[in-house]
N, CA, C and O atoms as a GROMACS GRO file, in nm:
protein
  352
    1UNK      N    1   2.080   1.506  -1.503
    1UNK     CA    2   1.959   1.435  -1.470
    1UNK      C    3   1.918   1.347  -1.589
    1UNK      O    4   1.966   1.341  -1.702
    2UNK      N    5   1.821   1.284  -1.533
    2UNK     CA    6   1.799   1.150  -1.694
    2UNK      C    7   1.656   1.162  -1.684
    2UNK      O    8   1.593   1.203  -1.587
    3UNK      N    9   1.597   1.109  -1.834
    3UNK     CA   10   1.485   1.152  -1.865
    3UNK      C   11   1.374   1.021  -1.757
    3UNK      O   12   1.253   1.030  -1.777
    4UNK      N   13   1.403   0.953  -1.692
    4UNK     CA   14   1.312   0.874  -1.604
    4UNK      C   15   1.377   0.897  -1.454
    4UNK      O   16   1.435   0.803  -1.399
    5UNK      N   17   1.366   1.017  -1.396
    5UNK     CA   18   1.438   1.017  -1.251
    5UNK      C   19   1.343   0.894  -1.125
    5UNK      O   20   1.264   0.916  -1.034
    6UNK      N   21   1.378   0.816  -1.159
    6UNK     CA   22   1.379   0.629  -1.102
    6UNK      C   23   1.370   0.680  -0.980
    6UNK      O   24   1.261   0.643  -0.935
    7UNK      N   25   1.433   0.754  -0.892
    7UNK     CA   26   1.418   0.803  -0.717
    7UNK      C   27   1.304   0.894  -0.693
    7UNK      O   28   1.263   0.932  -0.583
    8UNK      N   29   1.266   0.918  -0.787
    8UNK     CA   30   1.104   1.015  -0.750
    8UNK      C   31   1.021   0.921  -0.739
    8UNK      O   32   1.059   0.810  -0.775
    9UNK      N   33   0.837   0.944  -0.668
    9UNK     CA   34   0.745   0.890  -0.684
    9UNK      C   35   0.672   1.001  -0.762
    9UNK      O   36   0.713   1.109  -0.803
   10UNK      N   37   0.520   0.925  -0.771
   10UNK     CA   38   0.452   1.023  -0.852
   10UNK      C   39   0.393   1.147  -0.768
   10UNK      O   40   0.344   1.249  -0.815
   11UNK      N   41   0.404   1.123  -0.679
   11UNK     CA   42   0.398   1.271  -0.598
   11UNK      C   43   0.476   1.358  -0.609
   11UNK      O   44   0.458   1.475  -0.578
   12UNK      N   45   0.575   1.309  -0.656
   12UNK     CA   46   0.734   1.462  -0.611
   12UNK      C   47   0.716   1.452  -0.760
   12UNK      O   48   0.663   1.555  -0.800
   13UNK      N   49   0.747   1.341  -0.887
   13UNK     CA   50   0.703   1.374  -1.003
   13UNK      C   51   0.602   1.507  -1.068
   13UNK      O   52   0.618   1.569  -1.173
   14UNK      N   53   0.474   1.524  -0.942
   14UNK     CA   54   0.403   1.608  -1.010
   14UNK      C   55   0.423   1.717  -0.956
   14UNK      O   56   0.390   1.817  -1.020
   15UNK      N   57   0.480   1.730  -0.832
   15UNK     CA   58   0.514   1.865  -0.814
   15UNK      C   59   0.620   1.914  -0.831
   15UNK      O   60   0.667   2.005  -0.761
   16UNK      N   61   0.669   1.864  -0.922
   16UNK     CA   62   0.804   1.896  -1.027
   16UNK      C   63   0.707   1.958  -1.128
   16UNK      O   64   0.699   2.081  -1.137
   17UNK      N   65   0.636   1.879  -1.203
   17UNK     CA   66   0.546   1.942  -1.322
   17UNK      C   67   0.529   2.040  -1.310
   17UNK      O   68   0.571   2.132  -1.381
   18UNK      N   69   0.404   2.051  -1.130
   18UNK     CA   70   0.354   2.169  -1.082
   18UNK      C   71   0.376   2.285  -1.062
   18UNK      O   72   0.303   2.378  -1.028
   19UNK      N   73   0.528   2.273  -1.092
   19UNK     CA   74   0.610   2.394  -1.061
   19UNK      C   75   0.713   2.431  -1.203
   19UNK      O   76   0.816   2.497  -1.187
   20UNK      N   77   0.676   2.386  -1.323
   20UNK     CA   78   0.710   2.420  -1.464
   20UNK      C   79   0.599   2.544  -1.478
   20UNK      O   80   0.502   2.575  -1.408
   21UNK      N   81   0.666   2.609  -1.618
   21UNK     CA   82   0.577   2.654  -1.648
   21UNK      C   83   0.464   2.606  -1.782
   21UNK      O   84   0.398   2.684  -1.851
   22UNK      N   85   0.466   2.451  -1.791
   22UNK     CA   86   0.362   2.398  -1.883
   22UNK      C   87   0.271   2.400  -1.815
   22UNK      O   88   0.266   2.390  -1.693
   23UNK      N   89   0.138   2.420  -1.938
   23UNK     CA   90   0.033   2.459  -1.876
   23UNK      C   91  -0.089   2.358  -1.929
   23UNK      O   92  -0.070   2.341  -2.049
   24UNK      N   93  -0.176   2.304  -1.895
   24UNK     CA   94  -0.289   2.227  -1.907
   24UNK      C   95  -0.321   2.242  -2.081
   24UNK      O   96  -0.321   2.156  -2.169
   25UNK      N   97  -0.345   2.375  -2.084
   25UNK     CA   98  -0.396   2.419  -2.186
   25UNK      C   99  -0.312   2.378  -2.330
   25UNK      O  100  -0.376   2.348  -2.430
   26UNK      N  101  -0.148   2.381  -2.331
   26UNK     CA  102  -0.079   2.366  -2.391
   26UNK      C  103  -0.094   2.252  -2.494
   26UNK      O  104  -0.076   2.237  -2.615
   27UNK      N  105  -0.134   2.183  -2.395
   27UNK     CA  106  -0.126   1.997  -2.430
   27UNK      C  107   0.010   1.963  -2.470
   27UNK      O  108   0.036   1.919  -2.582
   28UNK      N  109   0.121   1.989  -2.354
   28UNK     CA  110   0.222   1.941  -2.393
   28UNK      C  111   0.245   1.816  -2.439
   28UNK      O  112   0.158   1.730  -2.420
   29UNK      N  113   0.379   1.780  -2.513
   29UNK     CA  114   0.377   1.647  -2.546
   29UNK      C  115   0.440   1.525  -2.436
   29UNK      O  116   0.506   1.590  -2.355
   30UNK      N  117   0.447   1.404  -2.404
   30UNK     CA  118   0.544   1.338  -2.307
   30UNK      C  119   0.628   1.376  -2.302
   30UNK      O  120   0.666   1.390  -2.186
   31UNK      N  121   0.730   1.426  -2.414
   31UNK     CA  122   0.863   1.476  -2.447
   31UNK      C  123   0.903   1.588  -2.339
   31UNK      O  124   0.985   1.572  -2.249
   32UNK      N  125   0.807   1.735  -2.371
   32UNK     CA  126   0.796   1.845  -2.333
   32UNK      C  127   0.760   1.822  -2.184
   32UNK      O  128   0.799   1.915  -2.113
   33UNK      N  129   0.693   1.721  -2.116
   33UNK     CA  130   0.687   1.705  -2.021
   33UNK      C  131   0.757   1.643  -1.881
   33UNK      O  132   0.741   1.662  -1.761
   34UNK      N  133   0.849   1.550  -1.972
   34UNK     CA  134   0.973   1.465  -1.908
   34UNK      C  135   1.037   1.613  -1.911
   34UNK      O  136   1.041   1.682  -1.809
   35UNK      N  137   1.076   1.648  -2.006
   35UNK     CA  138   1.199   1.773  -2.028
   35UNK      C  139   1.172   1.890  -1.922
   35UNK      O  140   1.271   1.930  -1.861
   36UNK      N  141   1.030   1.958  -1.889
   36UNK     CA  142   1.010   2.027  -1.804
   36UNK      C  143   1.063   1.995  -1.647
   36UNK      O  144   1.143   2.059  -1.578
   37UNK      N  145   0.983   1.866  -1.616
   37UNK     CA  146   1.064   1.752  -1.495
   37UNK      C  147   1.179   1.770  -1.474
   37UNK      O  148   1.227   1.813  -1.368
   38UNK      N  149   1.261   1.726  -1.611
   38UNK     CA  150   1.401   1.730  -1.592
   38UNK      C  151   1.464   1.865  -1.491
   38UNK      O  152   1.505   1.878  -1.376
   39UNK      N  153   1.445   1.957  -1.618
   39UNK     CA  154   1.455   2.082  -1.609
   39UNK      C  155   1.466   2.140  -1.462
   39UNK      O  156   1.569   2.189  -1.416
   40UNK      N  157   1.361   2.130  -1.401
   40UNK     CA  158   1.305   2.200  -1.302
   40UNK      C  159   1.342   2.090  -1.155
   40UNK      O  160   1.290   2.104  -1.044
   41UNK      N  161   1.426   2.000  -1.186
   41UNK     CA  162   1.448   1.922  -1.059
   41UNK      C  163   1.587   1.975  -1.118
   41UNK      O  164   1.628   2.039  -1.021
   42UNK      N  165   1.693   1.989  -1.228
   42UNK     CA  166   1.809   2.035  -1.216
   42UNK      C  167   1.796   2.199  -1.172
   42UNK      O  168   1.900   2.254  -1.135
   43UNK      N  169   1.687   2.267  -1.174
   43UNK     CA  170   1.690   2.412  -1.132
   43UNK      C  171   1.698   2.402  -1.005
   43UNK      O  172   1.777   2.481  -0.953
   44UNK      N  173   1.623   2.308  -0.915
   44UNK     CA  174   1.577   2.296  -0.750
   44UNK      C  175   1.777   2.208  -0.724
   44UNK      O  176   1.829   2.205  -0.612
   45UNK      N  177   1.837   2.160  -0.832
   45UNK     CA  178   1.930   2.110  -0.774
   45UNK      C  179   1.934   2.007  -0.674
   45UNK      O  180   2.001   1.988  -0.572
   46UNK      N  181   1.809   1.926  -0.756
   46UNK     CA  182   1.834   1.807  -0.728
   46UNK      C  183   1.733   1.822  -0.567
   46UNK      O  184   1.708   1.718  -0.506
   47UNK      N  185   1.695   1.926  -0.526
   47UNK     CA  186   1.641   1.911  -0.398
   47UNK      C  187   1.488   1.940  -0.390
   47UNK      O  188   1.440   2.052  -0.380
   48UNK      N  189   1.427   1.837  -0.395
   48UNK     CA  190   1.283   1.771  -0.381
   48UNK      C  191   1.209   1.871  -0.278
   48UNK      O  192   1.111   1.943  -0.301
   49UNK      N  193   1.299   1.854  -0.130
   49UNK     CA  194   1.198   1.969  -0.063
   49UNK      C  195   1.189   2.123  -0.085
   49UNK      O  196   1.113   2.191  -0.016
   50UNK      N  197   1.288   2.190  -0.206
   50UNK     CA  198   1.270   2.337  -0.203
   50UNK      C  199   1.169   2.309  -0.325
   50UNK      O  200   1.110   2.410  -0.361
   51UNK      N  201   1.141   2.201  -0.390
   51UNK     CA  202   0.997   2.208  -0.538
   51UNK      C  203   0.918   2.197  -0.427
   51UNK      O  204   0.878   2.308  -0.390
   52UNK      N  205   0.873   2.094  -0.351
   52UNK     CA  206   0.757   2.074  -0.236
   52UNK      C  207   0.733   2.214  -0.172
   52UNK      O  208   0.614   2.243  -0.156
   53UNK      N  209   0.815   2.293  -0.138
   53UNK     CA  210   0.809   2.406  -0.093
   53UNK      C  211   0.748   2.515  -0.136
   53UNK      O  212   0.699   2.598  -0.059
   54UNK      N  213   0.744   2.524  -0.283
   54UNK     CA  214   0.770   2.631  -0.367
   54UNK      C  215   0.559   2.599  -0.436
   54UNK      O  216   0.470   2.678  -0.469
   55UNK      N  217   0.568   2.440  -0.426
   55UNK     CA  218   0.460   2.381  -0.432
   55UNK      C  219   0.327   2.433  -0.279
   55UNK      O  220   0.212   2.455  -0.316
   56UNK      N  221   0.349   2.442  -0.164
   56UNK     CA  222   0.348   2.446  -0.080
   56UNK      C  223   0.298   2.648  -0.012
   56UNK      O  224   0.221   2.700   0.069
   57UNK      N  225   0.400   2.689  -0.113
   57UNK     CA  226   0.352   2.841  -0.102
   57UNK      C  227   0.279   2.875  -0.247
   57UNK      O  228   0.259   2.995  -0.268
   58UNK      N  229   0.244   2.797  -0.332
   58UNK     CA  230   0.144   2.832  -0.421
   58UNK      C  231   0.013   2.797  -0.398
   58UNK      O  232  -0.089   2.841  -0.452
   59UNK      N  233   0.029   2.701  -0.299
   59UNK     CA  234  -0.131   2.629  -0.261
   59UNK      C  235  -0.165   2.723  -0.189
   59UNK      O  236  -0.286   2.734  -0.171
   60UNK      N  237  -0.068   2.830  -0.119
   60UNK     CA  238  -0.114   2.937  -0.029
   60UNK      C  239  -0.219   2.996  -0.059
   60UNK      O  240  -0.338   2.992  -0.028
   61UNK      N  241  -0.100   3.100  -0.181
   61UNK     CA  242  -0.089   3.180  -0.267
   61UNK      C  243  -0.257   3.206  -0.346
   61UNK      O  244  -0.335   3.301  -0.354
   62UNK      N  245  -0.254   3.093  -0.386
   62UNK     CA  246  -0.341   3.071  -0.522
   62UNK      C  247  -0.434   2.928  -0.470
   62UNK      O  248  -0.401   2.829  -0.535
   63UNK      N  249  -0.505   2.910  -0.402
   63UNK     CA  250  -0.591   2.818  -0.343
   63UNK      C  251  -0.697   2.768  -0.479
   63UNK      O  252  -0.697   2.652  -0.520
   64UNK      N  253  -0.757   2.843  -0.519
   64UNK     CA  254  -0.859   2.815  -0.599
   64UNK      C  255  -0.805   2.778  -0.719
   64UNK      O  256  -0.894   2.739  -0.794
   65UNK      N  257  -0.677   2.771  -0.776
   65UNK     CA  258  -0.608   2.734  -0.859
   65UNK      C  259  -0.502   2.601  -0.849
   65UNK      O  260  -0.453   2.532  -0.939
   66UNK      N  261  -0.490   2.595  -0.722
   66UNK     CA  262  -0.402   2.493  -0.685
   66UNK      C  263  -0.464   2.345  -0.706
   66UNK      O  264  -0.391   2.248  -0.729
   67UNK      N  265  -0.596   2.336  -0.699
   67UNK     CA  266  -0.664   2.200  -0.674
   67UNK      C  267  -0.644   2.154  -0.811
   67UNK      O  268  -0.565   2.063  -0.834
   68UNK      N  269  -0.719   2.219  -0.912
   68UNK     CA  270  -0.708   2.206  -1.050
   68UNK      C  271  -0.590   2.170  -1.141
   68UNK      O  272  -0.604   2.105  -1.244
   69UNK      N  273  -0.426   2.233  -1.079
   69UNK     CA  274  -0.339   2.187  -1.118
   69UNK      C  275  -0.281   2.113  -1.105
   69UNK      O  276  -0.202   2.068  -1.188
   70UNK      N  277  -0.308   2.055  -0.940
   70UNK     CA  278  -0.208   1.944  -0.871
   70UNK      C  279  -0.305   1.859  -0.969
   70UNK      O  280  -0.238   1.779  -1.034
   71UNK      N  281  -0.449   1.853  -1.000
   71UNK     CA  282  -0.476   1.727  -1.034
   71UNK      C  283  -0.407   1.712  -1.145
   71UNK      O  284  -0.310   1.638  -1.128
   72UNK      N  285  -0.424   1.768  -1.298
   72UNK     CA  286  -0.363   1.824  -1.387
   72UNK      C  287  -0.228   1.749  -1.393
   72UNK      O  288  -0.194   1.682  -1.491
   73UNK      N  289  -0.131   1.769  -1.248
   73UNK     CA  290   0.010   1.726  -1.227
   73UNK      C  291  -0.018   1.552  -1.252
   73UNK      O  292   0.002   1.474  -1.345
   74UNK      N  293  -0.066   1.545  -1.141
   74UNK     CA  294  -0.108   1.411  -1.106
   74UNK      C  295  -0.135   1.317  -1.228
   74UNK      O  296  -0.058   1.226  -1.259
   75UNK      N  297  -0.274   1.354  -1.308
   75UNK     CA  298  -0.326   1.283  -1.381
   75UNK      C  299  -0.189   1.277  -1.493
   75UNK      O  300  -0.145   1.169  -1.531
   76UNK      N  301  -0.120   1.428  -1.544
   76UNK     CA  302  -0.052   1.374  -1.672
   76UNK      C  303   0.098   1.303  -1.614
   76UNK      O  304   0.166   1.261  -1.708
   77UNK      N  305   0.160   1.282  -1.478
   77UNK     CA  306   0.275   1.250  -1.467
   77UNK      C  307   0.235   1.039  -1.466
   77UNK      O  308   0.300   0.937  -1.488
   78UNK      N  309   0.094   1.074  -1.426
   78UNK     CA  310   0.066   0.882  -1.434
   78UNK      C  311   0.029   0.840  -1.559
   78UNK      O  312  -0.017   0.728  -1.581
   79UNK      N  313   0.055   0.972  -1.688
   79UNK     CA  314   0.007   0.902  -1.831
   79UNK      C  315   0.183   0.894  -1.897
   79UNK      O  316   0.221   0.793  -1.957
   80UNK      N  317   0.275   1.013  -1.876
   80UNK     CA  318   0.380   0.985  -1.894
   80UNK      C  319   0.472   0.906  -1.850
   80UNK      O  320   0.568   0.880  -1.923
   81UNK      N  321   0.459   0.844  -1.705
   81UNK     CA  322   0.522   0.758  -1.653
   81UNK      C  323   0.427   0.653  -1.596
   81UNK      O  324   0.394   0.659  -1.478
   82UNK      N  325   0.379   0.553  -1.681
   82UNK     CA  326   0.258   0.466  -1.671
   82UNK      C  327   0.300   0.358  -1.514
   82UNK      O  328   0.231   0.310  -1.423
   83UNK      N  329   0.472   0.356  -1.555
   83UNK     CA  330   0.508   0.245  -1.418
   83UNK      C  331   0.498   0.280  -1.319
   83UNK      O  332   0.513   0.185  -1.241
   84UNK      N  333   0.472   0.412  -1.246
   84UNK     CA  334   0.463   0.495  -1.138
   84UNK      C  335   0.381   0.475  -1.098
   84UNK      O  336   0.400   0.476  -0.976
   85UNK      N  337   0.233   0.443  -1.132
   85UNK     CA  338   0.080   0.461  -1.130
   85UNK      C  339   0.082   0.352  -1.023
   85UNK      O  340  -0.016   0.359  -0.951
   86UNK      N  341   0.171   0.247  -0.990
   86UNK     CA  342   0.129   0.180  -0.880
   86UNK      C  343   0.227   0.172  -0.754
   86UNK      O  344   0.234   0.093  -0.661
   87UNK      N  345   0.300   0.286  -0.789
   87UNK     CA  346   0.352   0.323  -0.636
   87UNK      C  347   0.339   0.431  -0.610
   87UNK      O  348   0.429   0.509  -0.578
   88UNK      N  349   0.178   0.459  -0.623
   88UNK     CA  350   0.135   0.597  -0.542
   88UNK      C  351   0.068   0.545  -0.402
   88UNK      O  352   0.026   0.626  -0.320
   0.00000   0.00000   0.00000
């Protein structure tokens, strides 16, 4: 995988994040945050709908926690990948 996966939007971008284990609190760096991305779309193997999924049974799961992180996802995948921000 490469550190700008060009076939994601910033939606599947963040629920790639969403599904690392970096955490808000951390203040990861861009670095640590591309690398998590990476990471965790070569763990899903490349397959977008088992992260959406996995995304999908945590919103279940954990409701009162989910809102807070997707934003979290959201807001830091449109500061690390600034060109994305207009094809949401």
């Amino acid at each position: 995988m490469s550190n700008t996966p060009t076939a994601l939007n910033v939606s599947e971008l963040a629920q790639l994040l969403f599904a690392t284990r970096l955490q808000a609190s951390e203040r990861p760096t861009s670095e640590q945050i591309r690398a998590a991305i990476d990471e965790r779309l070569c763990a899903c193997g490349g397959d977008r709908a088992s992260c959406a999924a996995f995304v999908a049974q945590e919103a279940g799961d954990h409701p009162e926690a989910y809102a807070a992180r997707m934003r979290w996802a959201l807001r830091t995948v449109t500061d690390v990948y600034p060109g994305y921000a207009a094809a949401v």
